[in-house]
N, C-alpha and C positions, 0 to 999 in steps of 0.2 A: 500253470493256469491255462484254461483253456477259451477261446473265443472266437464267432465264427468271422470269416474273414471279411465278411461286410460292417460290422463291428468295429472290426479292428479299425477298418478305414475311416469309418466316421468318427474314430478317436481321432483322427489327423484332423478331420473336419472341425472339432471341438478345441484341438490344438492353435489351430489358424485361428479362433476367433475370441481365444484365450489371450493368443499373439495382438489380436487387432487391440483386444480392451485393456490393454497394458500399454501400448503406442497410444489409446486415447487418453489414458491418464496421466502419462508421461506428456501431451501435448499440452493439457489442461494444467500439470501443474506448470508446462516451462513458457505459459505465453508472455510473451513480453511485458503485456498491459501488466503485467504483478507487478517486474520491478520498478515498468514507469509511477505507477499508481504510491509505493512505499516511497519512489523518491519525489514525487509531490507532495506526498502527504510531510515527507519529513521538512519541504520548504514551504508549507504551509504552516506549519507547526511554528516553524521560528521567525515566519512573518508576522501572525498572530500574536505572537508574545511583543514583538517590535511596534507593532500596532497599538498593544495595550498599553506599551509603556511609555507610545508617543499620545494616547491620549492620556495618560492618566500625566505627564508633561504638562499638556494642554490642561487638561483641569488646574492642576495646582497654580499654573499660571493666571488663571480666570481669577482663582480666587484670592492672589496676591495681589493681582490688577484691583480686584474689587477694595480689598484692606487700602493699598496706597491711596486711591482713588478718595476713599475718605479721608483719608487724612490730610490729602492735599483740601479738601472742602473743607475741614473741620478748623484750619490752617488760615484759608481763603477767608471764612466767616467772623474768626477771632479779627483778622489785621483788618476787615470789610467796619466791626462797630466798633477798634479802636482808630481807625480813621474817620468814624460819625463822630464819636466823640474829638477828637480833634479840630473835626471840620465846625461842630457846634458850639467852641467857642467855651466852653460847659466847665474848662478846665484850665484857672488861673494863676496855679503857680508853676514858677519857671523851671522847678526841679519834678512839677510831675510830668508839664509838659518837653521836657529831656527826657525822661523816663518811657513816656509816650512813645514819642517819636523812634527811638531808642528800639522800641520793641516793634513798633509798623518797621522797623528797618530789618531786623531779625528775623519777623513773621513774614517778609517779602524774601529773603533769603531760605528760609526753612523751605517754605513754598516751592521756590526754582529747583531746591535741594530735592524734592518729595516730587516734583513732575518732571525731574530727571528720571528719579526713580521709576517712576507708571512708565514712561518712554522706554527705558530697557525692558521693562516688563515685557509689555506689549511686542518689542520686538523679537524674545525670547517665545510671547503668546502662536504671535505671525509665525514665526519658523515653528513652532511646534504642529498648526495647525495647517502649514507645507506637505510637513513630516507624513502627518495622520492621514493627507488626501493622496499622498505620492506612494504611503503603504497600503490605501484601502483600494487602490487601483488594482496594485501589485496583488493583493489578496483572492481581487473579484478575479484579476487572469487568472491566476492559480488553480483557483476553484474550479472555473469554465475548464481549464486543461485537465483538471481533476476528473470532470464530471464527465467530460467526452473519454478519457483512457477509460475509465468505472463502465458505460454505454460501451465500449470497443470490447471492453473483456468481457462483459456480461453477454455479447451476442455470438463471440465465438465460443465461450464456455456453454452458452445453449444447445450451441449448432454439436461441438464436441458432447455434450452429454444424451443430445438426440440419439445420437450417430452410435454413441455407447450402450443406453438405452436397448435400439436396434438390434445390437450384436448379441446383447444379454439376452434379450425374447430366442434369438435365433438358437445360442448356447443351448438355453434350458429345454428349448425342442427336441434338436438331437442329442442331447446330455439323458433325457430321457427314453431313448430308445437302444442305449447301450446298457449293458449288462453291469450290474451295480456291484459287484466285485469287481470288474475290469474299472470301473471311472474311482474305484475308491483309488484303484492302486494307482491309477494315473493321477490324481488329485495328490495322494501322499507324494508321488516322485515330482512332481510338479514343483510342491511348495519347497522340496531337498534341493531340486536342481535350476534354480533361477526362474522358474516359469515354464518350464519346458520339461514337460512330463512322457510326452511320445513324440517320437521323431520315423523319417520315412527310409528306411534301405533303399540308398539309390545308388547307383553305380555302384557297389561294393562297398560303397562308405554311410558311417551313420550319421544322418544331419542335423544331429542331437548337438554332439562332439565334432565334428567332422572330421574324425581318422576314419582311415581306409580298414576291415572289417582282415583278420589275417588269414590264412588259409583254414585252421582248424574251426575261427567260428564260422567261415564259410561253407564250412561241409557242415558242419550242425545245423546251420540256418537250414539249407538245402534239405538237410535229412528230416526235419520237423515237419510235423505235419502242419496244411493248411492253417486246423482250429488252433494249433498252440501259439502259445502268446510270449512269443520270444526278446530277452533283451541284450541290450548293448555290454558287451563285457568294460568296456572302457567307464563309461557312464555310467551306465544300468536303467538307462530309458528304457520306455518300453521301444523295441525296433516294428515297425509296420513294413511288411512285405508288401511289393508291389510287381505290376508288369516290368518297371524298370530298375527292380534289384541288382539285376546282374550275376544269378543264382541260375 
């Protein structure tokens, strides 16, 4: 293949900014804000769930609270009109008022028994509703550190996709003033050899590979003409001659 040697060079050109867009995409994927962001989110995640299950605590507690509650009233109201009837007198024989009594005595007990009850309640309530303010704290930080990593990535992955943007426009400039057999074959050795499809003969060596060039491809470089489009025997980059070959 044949190519004139201001071509060639501006393959190197196209090479360096093939180099640069692969550094920015390698920055963009390895910013840090990623891995902070995934390990927020995964303690966010099992905050959330600790949160729900200390409110959903707190509910059931509410409305255990609420059952006892009546039943301590319902308790309260029975022993309240079988002491009116006591107190009124209303009730003359001696075995109903045993009987009576008997049961304001039970219903006074039940009672103490049923607002011990609400009491544990409520205190199971109180810590549930500890629980729920001590994780919605925990949540809203979270969140805030969330949202400022999310802001931190989002400003440098702009600034990185500006900067790549940039390089792309630049690429496609001189991508199109090189000879479209020479960028096909640099594009095919590109994607074969890591990213790096032409490299420069400098000092005798190719800086594709960076072995030193031996004596027989030395004298072949030299003996080529200018236009040809010579490559690396080791790699099979394409090699770009320069003033500082060493040829």
């Amino acid at each position: 293949m044949n190519a004139a040697p201001a071509d060639q060079l501006r393959l190197l050109d196209v090479q360096a900014l093939d180099v640069k867009l692969q550094q920015l995409a390698h920055k963009h994927r390895s910013l840090p804000e990623h891995a902070e962001i995934e390990s927020l989110a995964k303690d966010l995640a099992q905050l959330r769930d600790l949160l729900v299950a200390s409110q959903t605590e707190e509910s059931d507690c509410a409305r255990e609270q609420t059952k006892a509650e009546q039943d301590v009233d319902q308790v309260r109201q029975r022993a309240a009109r079988d002491q009116q009837r006591l107190d009124s007198g209303s009730v003359s024989s001696s075995k109903d008022l045993e009987n009576l009594q008997r049961e304001i005595t039970s219903l006074a007990k039940r009672q103490g028994d049923l607002e011990d009850i609400v009491l544990e309640i409520m205190e199971r309530r109180e810590s549930a509703q500890e629980r729920v303010g001590e994780l919605t704290g925990r949540v809203t930080s979270v969140q805030t550190r969330t949202d400022e990593a999310v802001a931190r990535r989002d400003k440098a992955a702009g600034e990185l996709d500006a900067e790549a943007a940039s390089a792309t426009k630049d690429r496609g400039l001189i991508a199109a003033t090189i000879p479209e057999d020479l960028l096909k074959l640099y594009d095919k050795l590109r994607a074969q050899q890591g990213g790096i499809g032409a490299a420069r003969l400098f000092q005798r060596r190719c800086e594709g590979c960076r072995l030193e060039l031996d004596i027989t491809e030395l004298n072949e470089a030299r003996a080529a003409a200018p236009g040809t489009v010579i490559r690396c025997e080791n790699c099979r980059r394409i090699l770009v001659r320069t003033s500082e070959s060493g040829l």
